[in-house]
PDBQT receptor file of N, H, CA, C and O in Angstrom, charges set to zero:
ATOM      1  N   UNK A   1      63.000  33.163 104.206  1.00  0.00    +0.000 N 
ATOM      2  CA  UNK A   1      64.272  33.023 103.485  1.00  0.00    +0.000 C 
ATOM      3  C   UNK A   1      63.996  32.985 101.986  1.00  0.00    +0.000 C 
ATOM      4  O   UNK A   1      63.895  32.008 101.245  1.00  0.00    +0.000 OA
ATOM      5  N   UNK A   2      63.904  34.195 101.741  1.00  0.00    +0.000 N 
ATOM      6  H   UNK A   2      63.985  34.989 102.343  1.00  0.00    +0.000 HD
ATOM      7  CA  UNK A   2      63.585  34.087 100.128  1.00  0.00    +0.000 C 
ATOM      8  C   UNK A   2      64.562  33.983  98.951  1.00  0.00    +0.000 C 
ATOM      9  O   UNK A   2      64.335  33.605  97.802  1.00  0.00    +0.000 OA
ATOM     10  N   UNK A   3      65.826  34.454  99.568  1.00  0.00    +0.000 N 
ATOM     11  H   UNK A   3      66.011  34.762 100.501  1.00  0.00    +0.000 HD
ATOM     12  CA  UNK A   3      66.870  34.389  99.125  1.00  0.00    +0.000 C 
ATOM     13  C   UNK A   3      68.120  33.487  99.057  1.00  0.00    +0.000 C 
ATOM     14  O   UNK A   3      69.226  33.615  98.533  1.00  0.00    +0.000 OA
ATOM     15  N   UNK A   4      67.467  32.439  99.853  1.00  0.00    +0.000 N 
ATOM     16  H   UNK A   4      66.569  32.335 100.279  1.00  0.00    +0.000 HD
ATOM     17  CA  UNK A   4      68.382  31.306 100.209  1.00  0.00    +0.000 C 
ATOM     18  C   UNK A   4      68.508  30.412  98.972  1.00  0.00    +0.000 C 
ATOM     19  O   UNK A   4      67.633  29.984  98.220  1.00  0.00    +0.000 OA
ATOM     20  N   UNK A   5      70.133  30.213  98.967  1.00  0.00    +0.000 N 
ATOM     21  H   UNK A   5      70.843  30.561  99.578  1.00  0.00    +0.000 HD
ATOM     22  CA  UNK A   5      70.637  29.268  97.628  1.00  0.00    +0.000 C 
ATOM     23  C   UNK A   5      69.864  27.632  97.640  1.00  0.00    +0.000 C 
ATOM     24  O   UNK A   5      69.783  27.128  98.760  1.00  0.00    +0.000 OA
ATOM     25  N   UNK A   6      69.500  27.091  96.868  1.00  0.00    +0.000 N 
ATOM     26  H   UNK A   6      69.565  27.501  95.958  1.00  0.00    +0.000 HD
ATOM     27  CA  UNK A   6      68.996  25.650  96.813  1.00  0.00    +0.000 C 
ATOM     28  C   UNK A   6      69.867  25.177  96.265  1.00  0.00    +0.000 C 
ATOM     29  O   UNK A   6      70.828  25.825  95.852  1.00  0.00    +0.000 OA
ATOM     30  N   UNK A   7      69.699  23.708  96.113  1.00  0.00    +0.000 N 
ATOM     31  H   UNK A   7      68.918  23.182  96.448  1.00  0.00    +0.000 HD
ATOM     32  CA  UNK A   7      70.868  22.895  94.955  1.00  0.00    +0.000 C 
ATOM     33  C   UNK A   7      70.458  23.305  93.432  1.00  0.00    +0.000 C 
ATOM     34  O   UNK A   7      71.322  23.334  92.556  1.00  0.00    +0.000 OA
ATOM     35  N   UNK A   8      68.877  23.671  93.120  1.00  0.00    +0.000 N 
ATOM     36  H   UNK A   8      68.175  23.648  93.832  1.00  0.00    +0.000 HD
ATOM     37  CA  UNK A   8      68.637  23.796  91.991  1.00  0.00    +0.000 C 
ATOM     38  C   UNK A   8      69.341  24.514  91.152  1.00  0.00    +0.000 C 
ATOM     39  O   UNK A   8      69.737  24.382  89.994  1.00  0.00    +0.000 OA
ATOM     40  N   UNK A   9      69.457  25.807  92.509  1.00  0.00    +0.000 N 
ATOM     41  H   UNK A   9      69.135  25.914  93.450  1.00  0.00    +0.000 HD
ATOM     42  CA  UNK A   9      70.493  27.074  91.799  1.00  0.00    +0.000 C 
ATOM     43  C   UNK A   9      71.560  26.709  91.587  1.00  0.00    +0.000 C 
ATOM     44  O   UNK A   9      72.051  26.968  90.488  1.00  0.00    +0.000 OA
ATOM     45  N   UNK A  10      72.268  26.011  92.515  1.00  0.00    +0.000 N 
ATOM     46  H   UNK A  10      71.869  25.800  93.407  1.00  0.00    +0.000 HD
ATOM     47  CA  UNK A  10      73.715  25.655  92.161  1.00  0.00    +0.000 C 
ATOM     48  C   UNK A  10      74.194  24.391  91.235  1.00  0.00    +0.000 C 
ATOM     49  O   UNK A  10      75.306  24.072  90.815  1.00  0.00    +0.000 OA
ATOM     50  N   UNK A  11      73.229  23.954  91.126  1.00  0.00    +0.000 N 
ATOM     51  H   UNK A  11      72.325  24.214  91.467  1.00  0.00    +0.000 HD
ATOM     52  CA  UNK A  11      72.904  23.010  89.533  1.00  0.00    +0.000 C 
ATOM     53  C   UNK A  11      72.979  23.595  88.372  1.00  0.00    +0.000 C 
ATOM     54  O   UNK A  11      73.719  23.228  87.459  1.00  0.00    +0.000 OA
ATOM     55  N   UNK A  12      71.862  24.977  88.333  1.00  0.00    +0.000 N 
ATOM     56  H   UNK A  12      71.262  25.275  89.075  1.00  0.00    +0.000 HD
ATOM     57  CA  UNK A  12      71.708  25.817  87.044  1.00  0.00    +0.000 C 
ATOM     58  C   UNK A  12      72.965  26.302  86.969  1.00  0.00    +0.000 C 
ATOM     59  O   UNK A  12      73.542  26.007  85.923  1.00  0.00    +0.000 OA
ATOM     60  N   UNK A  13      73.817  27.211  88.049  1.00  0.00    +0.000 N 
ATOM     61  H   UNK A  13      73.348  27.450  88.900  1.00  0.00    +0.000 HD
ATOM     62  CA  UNK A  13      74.923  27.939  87.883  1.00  0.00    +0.000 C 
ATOM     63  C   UNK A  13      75.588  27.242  87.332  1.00  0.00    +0.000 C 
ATOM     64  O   UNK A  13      75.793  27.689  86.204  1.00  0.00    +0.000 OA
ATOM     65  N   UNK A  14      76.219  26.065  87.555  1.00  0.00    +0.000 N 
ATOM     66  H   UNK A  14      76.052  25.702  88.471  1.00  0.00    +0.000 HD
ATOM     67  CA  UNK A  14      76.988  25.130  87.601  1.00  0.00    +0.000 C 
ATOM     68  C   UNK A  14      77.243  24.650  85.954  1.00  0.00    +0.000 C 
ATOM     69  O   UNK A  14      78.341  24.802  85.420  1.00  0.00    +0.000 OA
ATOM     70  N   UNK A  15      76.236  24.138  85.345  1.00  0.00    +0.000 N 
ATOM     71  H   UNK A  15      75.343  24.015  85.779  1.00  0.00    +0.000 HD
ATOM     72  CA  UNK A  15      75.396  23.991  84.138  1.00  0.00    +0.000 C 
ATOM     73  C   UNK A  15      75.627  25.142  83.091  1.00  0.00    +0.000 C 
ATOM     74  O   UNK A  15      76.119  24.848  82.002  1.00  0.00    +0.000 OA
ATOM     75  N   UNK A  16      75.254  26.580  83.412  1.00  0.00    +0.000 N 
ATOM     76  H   UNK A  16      74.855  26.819  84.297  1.00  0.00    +0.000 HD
ATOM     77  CA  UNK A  16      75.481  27.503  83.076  1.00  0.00    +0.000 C 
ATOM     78  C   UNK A  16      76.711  28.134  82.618  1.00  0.00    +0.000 C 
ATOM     79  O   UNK A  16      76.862  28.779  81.580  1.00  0.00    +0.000 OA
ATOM     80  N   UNK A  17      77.862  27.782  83.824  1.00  0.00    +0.000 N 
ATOM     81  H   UNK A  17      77.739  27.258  84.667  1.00  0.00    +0.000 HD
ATOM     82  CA  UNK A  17      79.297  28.018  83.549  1.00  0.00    +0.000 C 
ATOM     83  C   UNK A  17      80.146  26.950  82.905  1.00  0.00    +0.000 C 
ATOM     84  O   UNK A  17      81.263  27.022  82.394  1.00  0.00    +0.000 OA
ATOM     85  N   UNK A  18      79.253  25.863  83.080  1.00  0.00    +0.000 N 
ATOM     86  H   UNK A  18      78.345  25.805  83.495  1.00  0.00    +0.000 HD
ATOM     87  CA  UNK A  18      79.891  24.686  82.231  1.00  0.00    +0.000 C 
ATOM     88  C   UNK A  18      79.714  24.982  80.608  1.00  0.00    +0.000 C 
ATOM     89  O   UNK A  18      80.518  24.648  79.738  1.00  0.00    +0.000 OA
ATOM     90  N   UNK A  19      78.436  25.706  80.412  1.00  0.00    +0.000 N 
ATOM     91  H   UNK A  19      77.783  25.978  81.119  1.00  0.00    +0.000 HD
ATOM     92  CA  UNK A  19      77.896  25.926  79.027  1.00  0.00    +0.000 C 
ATOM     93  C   UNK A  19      78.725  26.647  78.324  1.00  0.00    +0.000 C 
ATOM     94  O   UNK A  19      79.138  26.180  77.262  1.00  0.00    +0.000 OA
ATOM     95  N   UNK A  20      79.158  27.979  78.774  1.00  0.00    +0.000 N 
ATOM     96  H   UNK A  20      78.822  28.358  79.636  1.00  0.00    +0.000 HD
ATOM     97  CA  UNK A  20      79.902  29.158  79.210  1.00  0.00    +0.000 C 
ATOM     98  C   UNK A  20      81.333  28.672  78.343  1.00  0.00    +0.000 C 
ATOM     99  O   UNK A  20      81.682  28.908  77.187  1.00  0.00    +0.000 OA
ATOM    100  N   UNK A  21      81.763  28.154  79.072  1.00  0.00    +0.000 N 
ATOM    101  H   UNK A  21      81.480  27.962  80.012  1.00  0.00    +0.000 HD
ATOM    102  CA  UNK A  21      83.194  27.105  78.774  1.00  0.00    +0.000 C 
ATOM    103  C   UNK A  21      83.353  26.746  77.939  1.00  0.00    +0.000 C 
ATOM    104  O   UNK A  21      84.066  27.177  77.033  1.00  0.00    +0.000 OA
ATOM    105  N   UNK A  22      82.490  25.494  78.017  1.00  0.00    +0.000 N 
ATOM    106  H   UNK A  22      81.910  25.144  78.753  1.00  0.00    +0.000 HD
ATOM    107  CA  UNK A  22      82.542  24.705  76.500  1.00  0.00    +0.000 C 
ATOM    108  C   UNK A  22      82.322  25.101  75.027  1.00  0.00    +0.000 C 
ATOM    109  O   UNK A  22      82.766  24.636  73.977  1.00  0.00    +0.000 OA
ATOM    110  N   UNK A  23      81.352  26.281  75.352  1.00  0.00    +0.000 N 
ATOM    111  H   UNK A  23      80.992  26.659  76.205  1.00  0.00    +0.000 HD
ATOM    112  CA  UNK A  23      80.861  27.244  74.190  1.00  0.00    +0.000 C 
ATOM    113  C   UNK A  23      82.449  28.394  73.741  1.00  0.00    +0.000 C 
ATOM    114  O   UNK A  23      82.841  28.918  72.698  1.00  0.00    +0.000 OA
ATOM    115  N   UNK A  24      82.917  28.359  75.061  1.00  0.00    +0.000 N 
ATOM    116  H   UNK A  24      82.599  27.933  75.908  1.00  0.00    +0.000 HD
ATOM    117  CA  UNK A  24      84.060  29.336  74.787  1.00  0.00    +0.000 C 
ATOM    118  C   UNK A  24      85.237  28.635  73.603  1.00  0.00    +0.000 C 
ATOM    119  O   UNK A  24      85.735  28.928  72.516  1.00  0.00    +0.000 OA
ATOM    120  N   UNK A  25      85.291  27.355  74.795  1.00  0.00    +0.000 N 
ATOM    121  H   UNK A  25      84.887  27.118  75.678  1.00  0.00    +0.000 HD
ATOM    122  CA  UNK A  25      86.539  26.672  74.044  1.00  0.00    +0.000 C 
ATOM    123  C   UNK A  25      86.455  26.152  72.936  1.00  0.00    +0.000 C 
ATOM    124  O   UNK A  25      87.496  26.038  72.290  1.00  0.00    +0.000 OA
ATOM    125  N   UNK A  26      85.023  25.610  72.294  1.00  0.00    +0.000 N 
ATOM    126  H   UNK A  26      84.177  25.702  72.820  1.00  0.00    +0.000 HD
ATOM    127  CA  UNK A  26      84.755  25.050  71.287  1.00  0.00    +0.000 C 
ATOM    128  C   UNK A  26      84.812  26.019  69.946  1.00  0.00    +0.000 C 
ATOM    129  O   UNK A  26      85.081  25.637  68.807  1.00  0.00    +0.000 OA
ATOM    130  N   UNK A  27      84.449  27.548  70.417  1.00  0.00    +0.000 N 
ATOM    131  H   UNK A  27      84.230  27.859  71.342  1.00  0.00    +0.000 HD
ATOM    132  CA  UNK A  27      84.991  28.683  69.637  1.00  0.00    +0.000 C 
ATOM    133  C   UNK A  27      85.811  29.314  69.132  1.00  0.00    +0.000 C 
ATOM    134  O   UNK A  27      85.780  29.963  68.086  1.00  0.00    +0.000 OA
ATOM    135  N   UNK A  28      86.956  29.086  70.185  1.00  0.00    +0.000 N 
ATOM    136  H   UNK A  28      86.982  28.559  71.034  1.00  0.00    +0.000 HD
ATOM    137  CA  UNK A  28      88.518  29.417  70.376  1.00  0.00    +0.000 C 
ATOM    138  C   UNK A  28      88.658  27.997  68.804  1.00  0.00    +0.000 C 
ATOM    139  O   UNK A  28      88.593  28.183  67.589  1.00  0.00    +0.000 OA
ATOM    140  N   UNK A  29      88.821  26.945  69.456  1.00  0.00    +0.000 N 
ATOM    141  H   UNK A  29      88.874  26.794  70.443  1.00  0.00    +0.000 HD
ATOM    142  CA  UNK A  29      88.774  25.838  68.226  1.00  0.00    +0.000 C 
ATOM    143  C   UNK A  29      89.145  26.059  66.992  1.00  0.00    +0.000 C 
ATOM    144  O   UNK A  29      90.231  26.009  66.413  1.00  0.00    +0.000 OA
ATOM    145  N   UNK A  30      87.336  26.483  66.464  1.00  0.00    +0.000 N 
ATOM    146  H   UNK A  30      86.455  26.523  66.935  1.00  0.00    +0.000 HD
ATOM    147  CA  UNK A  30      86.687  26.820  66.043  1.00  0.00    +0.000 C 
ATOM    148  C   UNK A  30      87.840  27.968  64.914  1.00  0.00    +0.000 C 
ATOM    149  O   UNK A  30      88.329  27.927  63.785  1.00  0.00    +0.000 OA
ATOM    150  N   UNK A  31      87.818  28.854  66.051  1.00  0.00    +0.000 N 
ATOM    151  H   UNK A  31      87.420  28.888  66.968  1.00  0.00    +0.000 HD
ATOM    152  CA  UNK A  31      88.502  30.216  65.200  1.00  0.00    +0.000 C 
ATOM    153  C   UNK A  31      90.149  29.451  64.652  1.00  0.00    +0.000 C 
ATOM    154  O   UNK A  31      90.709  29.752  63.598  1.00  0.00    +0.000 OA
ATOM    155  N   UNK A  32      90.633  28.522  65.585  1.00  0.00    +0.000 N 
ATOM    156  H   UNK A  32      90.179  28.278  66.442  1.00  0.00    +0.000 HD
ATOM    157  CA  UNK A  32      92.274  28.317  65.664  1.00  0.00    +0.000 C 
ATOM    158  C   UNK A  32      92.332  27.541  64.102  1.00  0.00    +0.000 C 
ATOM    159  O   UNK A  32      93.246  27.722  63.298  1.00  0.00    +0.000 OA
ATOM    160  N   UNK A  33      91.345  26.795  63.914  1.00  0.00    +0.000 N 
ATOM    161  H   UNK A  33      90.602  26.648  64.567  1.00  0.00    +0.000 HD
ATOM    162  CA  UNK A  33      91.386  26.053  62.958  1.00  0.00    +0.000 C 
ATOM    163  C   UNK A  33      91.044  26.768  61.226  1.00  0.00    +0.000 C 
ATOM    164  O   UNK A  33      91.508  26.409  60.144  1.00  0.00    +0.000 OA
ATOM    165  N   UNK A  34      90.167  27.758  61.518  1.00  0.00    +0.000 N 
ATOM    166  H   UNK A  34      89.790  28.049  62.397  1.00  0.00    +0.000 HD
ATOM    167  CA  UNK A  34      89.643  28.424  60.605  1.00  0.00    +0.000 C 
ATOM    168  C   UNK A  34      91.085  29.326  60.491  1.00  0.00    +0.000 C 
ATOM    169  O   UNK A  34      91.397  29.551  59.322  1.00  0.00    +0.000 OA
ATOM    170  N   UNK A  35      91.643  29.659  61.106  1.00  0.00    +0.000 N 
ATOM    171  H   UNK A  35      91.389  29.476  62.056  1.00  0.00    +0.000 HD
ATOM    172  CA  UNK A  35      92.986  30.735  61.280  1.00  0.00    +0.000 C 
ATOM    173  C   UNK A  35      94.122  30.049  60.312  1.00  0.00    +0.000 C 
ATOM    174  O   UNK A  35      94.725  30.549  59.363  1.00  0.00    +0.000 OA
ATOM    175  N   UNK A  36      94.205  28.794  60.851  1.00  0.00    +0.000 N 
ATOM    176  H   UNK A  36      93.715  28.388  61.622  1.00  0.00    +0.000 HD
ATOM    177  CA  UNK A  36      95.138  27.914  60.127  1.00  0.00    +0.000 C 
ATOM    178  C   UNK A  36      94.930  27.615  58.390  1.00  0.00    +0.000 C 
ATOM    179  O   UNK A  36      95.670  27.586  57.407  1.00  0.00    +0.000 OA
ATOM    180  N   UNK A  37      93.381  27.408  58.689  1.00  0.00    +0.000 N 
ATOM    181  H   UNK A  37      92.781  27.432  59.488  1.00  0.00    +0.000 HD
ATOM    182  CA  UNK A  37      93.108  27.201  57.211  1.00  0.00    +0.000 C 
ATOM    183  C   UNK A  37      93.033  28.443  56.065  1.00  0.00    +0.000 C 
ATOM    184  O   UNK A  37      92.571  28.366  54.927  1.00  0.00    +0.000 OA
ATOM    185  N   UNK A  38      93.710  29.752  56.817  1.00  0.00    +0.000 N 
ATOM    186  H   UNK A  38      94.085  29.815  57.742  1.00  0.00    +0.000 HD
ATOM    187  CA  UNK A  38      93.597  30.250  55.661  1.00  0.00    +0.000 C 
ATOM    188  C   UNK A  38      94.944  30.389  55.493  1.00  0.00    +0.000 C 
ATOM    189  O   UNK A  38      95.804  30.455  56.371  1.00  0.00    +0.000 OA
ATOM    190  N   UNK A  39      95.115  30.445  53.890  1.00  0.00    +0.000 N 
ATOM    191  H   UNK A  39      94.417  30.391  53.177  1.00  0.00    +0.000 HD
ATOM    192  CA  UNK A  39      96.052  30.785  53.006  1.00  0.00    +0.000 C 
ATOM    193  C   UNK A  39      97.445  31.726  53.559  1.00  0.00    +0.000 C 
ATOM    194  O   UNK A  39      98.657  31.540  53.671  1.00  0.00    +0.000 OA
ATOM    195  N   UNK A  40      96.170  33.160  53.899  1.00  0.00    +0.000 N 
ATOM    196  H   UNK A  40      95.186  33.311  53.809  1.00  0.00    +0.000 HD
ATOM    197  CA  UNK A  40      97.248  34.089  54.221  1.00  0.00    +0.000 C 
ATOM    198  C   UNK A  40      97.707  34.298  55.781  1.00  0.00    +0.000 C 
ATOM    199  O   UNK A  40      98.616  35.081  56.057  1.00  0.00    +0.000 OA
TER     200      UNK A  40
């Protein structure tokens, strides 16, 4: 079974899409605020 899922994997995935996310939303933010702060 070389291909069989472990918890490790579904830890990393898990971890991974959490990263994914937070990196997304913290960007979105990121941009909403920078958007606001400009002038024009």
């Amino acid at each position: 079974m070389d291909h069989a899922i472990t918890i490790g994997d579904v830890l990393i995935a898990s971890a991974v899409s959490i990263a994914v996310v937070g990196l997304g939303g913290l960007a979105a933010w990121v941009l909403s605020l920078y958007a606001k702060g400009m002038p024009r």
